[in-house]
C-alpha positions in Angstrom: 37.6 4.3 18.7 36.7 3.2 15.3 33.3 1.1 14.7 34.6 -2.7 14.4 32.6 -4.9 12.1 30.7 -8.0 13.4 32.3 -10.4 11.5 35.7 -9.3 12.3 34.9 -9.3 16.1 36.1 -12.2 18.8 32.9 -14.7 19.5 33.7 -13.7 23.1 32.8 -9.7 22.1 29.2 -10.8 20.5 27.8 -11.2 23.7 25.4 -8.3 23.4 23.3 -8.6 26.8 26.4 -8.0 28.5 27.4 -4.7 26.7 26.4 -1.1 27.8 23.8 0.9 26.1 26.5 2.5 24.8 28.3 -0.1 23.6 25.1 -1.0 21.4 24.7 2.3 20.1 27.9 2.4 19.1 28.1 -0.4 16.9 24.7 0.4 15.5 25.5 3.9 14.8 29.3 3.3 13.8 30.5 6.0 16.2 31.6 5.8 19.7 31.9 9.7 19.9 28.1 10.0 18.5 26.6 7.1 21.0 28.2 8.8 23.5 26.7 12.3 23.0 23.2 11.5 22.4 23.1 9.2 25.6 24.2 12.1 27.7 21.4 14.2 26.2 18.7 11.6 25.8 17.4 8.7 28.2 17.4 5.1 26.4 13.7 5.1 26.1 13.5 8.5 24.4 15.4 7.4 21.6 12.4 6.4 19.7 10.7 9.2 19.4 13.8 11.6 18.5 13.4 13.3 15.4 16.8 12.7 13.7 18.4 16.3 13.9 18.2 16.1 17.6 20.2 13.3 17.4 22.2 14.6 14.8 22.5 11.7 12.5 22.8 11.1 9.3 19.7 9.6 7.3 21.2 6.5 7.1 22.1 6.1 10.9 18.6 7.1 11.8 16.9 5.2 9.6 19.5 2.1 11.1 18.0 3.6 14.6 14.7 3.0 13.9 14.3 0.2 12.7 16.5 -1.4 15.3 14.0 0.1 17.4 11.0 -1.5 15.6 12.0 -4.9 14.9 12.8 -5.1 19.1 9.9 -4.0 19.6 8.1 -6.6 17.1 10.1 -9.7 18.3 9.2 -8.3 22.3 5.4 -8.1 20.9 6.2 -11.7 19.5 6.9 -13.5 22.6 4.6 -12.1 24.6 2.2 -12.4 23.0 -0.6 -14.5 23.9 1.9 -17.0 26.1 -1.0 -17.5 28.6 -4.5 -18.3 27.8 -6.6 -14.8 27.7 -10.0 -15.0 27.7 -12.1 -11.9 27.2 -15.7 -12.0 28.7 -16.7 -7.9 29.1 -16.2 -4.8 27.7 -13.9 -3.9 30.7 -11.7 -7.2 29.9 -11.8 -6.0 26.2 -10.3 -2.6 26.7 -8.1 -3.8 29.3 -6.5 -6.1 26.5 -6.2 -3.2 24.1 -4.6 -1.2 25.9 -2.0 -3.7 26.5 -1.9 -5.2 23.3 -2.2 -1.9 21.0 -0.2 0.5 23.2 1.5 1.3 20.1 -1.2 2.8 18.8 -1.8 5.3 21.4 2.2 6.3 21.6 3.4 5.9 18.5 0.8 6.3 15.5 0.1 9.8 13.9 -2.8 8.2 11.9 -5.7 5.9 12.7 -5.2 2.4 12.2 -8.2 -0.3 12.5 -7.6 -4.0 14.0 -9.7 -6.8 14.8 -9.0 -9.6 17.9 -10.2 -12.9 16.4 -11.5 -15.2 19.5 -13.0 -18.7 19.8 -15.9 -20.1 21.1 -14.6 -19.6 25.0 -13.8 -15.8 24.2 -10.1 -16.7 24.4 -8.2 -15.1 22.2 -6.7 -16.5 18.8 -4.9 -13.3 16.9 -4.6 -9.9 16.3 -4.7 -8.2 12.4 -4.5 -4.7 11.2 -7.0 -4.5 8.9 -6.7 -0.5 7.1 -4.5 1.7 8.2 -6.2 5.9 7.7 -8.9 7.8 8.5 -11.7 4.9 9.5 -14.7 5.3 6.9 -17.5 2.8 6.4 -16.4 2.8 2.6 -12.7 2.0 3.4 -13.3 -0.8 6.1 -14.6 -3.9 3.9 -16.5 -6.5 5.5 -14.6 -8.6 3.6 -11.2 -7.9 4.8 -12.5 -8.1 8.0 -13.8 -11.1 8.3 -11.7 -12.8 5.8 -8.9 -12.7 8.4 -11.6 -13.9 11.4 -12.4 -17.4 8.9 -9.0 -18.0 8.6 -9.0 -17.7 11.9 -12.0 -20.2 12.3 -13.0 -17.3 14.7 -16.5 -17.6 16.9 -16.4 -13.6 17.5 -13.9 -11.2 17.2 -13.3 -7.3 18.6 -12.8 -4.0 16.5 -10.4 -1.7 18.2 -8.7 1.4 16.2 -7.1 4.7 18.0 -7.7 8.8 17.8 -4.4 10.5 17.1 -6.3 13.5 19.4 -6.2 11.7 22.5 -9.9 11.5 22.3 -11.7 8.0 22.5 -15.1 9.9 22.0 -16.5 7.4 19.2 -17.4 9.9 16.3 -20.6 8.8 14.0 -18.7 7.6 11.8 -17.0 4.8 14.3 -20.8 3.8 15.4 -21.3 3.2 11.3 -18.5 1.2 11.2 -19.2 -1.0 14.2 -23.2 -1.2 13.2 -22.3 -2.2 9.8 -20.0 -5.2 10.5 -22.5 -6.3 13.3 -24.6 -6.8 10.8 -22.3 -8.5 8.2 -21.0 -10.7 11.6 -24.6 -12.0 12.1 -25.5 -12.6 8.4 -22.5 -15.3 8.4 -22.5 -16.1 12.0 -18.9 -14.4 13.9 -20.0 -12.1 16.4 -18.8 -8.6 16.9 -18.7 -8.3 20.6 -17.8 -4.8 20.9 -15.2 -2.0 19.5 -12.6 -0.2 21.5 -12.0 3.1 20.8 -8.1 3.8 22.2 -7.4 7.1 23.4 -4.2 8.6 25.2 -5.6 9.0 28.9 -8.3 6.1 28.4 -10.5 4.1 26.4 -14.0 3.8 25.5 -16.0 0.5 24.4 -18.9 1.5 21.3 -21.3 -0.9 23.2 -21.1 0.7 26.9 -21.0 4.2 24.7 -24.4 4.1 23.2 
């Protein structure tokens, strides 16, 4: 069976919550014989983190793969996002909304990336911004990128959460210099940091219950 372009297909054949998983892959590798092997080998939810020659694909259908993959997962993030009022009022509440919120982090990232949840002046929550993306140093996180994104925010207090690629939450001197050193910054000008979660793969760990 040949891969049929969109445009060419019936309005009645677009109806893509109907269609097989197979059916999808098809169209969005271009090959019915392909889709068809790798979901014999692989389980739906393991086809993000096959490396391409397992699924022997050609750069361009990976890469096609992928960022299907992503952007579903962004637009999923997107409407869930938030939908309900969430108000954080402990360090328990904090990590539980980490870990739900930056799950990505712990299954998917090979490198540390640092966020900040911006809140108001009820602890409910108001957004969510990466903020550097690398090994987290004290010279690399900039109180002003940080709390740039919290005024815009017209934030009251916000949370620093960033992940270990080891698995290990164990907050390493230099997380407790990053979290002392915008406390101090979040004082000077009146936001709050409330607390940093440290996400790891089997648990979590909050800098203020830590010390």
């Amino acid at each position: 069976m040949l891969w049929q372009p969109l445009v060419d297909m019936p309005a009645s054949e677009r109806n893509f919550q109907q269609r097989s998983n197979k059916e999808l892959l098809e169209v969005l590798l271009r090959s019915s014989n392909r889709a068809d092997e790798i979901l014999r080998e692989f389980e739906i939810d393991q086809l993000d983190q096959a490396h391409r020659n397992e699924l022997a694909l050609t750069p361009k259908a990976y890469e096609r793969l992928q960022v299907s993959i992503e952007l579903g997962r962004r637009i999923q993030e997107s409407k869930t996002r938030f939908r309900a009022i969430i108000k954080i009022s402990s360090s328990e509440e904090a990590i539980a909304f980490c870990q739900r919120h930056f799950s990505r982090l712990v299954t998917d990232c090979l490198q540390e990336e640092f966020h900040i949840v911006t809140m108001d002046t009820k602890n409910q929550v108001i957004d969510c911004h990466q903020v550097t993306v690398g090994t987290l140093d004290a010279s690399l996180v900039h109180p002003r990128e940080v709390f740039r994104r919290a005024i815009k925010d017209a934030a009251s207090s916000i949370i620093l959460t960033h992940n270990h690629p080891s698995g290990d939450p164990t907050p390493s001197r230099e997380d407790i210099a990053v979290t002392d050193r915008l406390t101090d910054v979040g004082k000077t000008i009146g936001i709050d940091v409330l607390d940093h979660i440290v996400l790891g793969k089997d648990k979590c760990v909050s800098i203020r219950e830590y010390r």
